[in-house]
N, C-alpha and C positions, 0 to 999 in steps of 0.2 A: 632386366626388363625383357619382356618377350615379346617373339615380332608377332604385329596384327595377325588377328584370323580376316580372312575376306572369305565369303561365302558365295558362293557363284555357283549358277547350274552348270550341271557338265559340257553342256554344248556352247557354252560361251566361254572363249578364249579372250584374258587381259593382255591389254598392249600398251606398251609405255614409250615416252620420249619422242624424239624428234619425229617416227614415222607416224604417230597420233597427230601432231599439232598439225603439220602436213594434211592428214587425213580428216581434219575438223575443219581446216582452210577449204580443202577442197568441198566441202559437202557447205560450206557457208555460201561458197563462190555459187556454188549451182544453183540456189536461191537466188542470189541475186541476178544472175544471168537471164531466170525465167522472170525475174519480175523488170529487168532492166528496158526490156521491150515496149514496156506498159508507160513508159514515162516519155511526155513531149510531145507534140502537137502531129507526128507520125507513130502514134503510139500504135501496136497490133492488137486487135481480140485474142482472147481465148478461150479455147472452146472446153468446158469443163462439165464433168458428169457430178451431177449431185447425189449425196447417199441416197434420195430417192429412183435414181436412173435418168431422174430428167439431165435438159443440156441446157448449159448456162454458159452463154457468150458473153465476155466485159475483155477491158481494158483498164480495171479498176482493178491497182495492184492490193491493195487490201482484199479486196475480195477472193480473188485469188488464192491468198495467203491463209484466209479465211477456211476456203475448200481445199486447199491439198491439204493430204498426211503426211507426216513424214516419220521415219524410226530414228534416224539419225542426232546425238542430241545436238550437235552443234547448229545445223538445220532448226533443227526446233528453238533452238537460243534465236537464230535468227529474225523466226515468226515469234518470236515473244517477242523482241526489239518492237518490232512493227505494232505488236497489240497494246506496248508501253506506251510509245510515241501516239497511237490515236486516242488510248483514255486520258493522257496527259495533255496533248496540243489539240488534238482531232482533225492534226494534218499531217502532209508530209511522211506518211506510211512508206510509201513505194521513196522516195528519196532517201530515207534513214537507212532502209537497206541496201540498196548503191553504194551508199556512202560506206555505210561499213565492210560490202565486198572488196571494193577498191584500197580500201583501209589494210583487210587482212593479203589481198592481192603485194602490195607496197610490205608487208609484213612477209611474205613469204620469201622473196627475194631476201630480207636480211638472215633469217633462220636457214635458207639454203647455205649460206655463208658463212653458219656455225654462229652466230651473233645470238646470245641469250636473251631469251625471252623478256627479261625487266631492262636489260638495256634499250631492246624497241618499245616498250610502253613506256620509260623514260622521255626517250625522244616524241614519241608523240605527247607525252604533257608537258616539254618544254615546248613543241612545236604549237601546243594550243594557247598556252600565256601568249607566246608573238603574234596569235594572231588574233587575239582580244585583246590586244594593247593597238594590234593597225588597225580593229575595227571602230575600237575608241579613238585612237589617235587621229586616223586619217580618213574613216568612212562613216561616221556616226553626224547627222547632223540635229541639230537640236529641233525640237519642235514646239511650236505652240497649242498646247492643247484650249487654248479659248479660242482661236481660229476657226470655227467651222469648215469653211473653204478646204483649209489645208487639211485638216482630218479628213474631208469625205474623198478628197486625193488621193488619201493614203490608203484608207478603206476601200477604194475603186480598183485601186492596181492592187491590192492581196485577195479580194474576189473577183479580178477580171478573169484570174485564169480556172476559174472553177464551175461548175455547171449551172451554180445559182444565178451568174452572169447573165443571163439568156434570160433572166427576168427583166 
């Protein structure tokens, strides 16, 4: 058997192993860093040039995500998480990527350690069965959906914290 052809332009140099996963962490973390600001009741603007030259001030980490570029693909996996999460839930943009900077943050620390790669995705999917077993076991409470009352409860506190509230 013969080894792979890979075809690459001359000015791109391949890089492999540990100093990549490193280098994909790092460029995931910077995402979330920039959008980490935008989440919470002290959230910051930002002030952002649109392909047309205008300037567009928000705190809306989708949007954000929306207007930068990036060349990096791990960066770009990032904002794709985010574009997933809005056509899937239509929420929770700016959280899913927190979530998973802090994720690959907690991931880097074991890779510094020489700790292989499916060993930490192991432990995070043994760590997610325990904690959809404590969300069922000890945090889930049941609801009555013929309740009226109790649903417009529930519906009041998942869009209190949202813009539409101010209706």
């Amino acid at each position: 058997m013969h080894a792979p052809i890979v075809v690459l332009s001359q000015n791109v140099k391949r890089e492999q192993g540990r100093k990549v996963q490193l280098g994909n962490i790092h460029a995931a973390k910077m995402i979330a860093d920039v959008i980490r600001t935008c989440l919470g009741p002290r959230a910051m603007l930002k002030m952002l040039m649109d392909p047309m030259g205008g300037i567009v001030m928000t705190n809306d980490g989708n949007a954000i995500l929306r207007e930068i570029q990036v060349q990096h693909p791990a960066a770009k996996s990032m904002i794709e998480i985010s574009r997933t999460q809005d056509e899937e839930v239509g929420d929770g943009t700016t959280s899913v990527i927190i979530l998973a900077g802090e994720m690959l943050s907690v991931a880097e620390q074991f890779l510094e350690q020489q700790m292989h790669p499916t060993v930490i995705i192991q432990a995070y999917r043994m760590a997610l069965e325990d904690m959809l077993e404590a969300l069922h076991d000890k945090f889930s409470v049941e609801v009555d959906i013929t309740n009226k009352a109790e649903l417009m409860k529930i519906i009041k506190s998942c869009v209190g914290t949202k813009f539409i509230s101010r209706w």
